[in-house]
N, C-alpha and C positions, 0 to 999 in steps of 0.2 A: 543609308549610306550616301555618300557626295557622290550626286551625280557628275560622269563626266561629260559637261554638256559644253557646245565651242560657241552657242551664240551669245549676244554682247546684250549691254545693258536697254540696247534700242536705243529710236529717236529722243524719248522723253528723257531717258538717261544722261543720253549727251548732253542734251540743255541742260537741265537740272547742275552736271556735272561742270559743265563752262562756266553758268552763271556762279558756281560758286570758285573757280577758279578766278573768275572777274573779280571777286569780292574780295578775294585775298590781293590781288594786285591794287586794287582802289585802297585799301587800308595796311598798306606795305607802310614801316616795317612793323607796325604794331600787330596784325593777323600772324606776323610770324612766330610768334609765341604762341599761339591757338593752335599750328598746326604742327612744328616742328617738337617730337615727341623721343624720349631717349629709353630705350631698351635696353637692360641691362646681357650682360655676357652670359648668364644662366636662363635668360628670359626667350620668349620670342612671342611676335604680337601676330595674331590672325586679325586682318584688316578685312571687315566689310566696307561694301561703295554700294549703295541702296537695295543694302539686303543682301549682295553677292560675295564671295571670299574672293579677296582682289586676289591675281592670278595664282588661285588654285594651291599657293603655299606661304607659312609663315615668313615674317618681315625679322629682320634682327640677327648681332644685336648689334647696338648703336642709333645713329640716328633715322629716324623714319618719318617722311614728309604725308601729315592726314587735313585733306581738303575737310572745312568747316561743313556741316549741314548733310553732305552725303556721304562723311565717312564714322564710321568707330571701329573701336579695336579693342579685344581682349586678350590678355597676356596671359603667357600659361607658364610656368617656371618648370623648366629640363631638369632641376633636380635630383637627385635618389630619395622617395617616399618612404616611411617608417609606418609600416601598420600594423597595429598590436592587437592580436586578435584575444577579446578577454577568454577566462575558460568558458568550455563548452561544455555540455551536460554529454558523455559521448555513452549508446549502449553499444557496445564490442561482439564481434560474430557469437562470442563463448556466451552472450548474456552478464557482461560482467558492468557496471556502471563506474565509469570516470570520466576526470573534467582534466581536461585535454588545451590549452592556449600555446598560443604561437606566435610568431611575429612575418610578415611579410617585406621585402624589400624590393620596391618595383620605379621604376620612373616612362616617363612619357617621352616616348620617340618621333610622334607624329602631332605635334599640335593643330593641324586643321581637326585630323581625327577624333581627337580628345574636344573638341569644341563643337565640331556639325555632327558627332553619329551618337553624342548619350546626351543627358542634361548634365548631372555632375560624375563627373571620372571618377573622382575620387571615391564619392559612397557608395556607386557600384561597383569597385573594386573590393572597398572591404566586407560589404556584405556576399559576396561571390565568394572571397576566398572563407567567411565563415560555414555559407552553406557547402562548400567543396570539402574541407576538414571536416565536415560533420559527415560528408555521406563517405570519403577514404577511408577514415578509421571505422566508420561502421559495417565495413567490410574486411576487418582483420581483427584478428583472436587479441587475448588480452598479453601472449606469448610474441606475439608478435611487435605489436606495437610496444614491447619496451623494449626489445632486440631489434627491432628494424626502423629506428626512428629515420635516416640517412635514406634509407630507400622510400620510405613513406615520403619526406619531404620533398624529396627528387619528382615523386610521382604527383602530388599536390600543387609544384611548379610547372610541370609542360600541361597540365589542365589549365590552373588558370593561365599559362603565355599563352595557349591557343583560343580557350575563349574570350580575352582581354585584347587579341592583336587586332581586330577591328575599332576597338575604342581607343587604337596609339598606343596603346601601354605594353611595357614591355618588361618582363615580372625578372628580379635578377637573383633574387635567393629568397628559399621560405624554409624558416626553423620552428622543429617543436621545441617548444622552451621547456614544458613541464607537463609531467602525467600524473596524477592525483588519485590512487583510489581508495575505496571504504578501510576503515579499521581493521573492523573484521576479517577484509581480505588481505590486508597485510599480516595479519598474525596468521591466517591458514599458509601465505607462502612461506613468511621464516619456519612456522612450525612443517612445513613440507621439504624445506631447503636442510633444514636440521635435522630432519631424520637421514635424507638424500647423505648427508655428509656421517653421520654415525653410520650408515650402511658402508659408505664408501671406505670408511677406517677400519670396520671389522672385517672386510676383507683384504685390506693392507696389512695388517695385523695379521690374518691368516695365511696371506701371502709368504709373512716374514717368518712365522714359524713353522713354514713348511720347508722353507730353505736353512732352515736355525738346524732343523730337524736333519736334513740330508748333511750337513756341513760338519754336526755332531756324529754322524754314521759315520763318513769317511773319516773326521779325526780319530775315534773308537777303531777302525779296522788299521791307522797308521801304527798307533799306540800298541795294538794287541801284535804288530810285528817285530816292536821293540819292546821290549820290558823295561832297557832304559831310560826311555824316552817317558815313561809313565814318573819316575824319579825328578826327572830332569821339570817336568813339569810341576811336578810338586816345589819344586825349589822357586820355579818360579812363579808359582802362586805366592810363595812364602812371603817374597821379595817385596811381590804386588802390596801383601797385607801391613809388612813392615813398613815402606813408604806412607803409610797413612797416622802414622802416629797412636796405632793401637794399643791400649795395654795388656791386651791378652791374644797370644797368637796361638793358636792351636795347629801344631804341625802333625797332617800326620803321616805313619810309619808302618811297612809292608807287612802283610801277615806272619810268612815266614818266620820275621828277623823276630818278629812276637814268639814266637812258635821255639826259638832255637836260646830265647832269653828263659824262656816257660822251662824248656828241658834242662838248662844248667842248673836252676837252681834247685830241681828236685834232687838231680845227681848230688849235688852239695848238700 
């Protein structure tokens, strides 16, 4: 880490530092092209002066004055980063194998940081956040990680913001893009989700003809308090069958009235 230290460049600094301030006034106004340097609005420059980060913080953006000989600068762009993490070979708490990719979206908030405490930000970002996706998911079931993707990513993000915030970096969203697994396992799930759901209907099914069942009891005990009502219904079956454009309706007719047709005609 950057030390916070308050002493100065020393005596040899200053020379060093004057003589090349001299230089730039003895070769006015042509040096001022060598030193006079423009930063853009997404940019900022960490300025070394023989070796030191000139006061402790970035320069920018716009114009920024760098003495020839003791000074350089590297510019670091504030950005939003895109990193795409390819799949991962993941094994799942249950033992189940899939390939698991994501993407990361982070940018840099401290540019001295991101300059003096790693060598490149960048590819220890994305190798951090590949090793961190590989050990989260390899601590959740295969039920889990395709139902809880939202909380997975959530939890993958304040890992890498915490261990990233010494390097400036500051992570602002991480999504799983896709989950991959074997053949095999996809066919054991639809054939497992497919029974799930034939189970699920045969008891809807039973549900409905248990209440078919009670509905038919109570209209049987309406009907047997009316006899007319028994009639009345038959007519309007009749009704029902005639609306359909049937050519043969079969109506039928009360025992009795059988019964009192049967007796005339013997009497005759």
């Amino acid at each position: 880490l950057i030390a916070d230290r308050q002493e100065g460049i020393g005596v040899c600094g200053w020379i060093l530092v004057s003589l090349s301030f001299l230089l730039v006034l003895i070769t006015f106004p042509f040096s001022i092209w060598a030193c006079i340097k423009v930063v853009r609005e997404y940019e900022r420059a960490v300025v070394f002066r023989l070796g030191r980060i000139l006061s402790k913080k970035a320069k920018g953006p716009g114009l920024i004055l760098i003495l020839p000989c003791t000074d350089t600068f590297i510019k670091v762009d504030l950005r939003t980063v895109t990193c795409n993490i390819p799949p991962q070979e993941i094994l799942t708490k249950d033992a189940v194998t899939t390939q698991v990719d994501g993407v990361v979206y982070y940018r840099i908030h401290s540019p001295v940081s991101a300059v003096a405490n790693i060598t490149d930000v960048h590819s220890a970002t994305f190798l951090l956040a590949q090793t961190t996706l590989r050990n989260v998911l390899g601590t959740q079931s295969l039920a889990q990680l395709l139902a809880g993707r939202e909380e997975i990513a959530h939890s993958i993000q304040a890992i890498l913001d915490s261990a990233t915030e010494q390097w400036g970096i500051k992570v602002a969203r991480v999504e799983i893009k896709d989950v991959r697994i074997p053949v095999a396992m996809q066919r054991a799930m639809a054939a497992e989700a497919e029974a799930a759901r034939e189970a699920k209907a045969k008891v809807v099914a039973a549900e409905g003809e248990r209440n078919a069942s009670k509905a038919l009891k109570q209209a049987s005990m309406v009907l047997a308090e009316s006899p007319a009502g028994l009639q009345l219904r038959y007519l309007q079956t009749l009704t029902t069958l005639a609306a359909e454009n049937n050519s043969t309706i079969v109506f039928p007719l009360p025992v009795n009235m059988l019964e009192n047709l049967w007796q005339k005609n013997r009497g005759g």
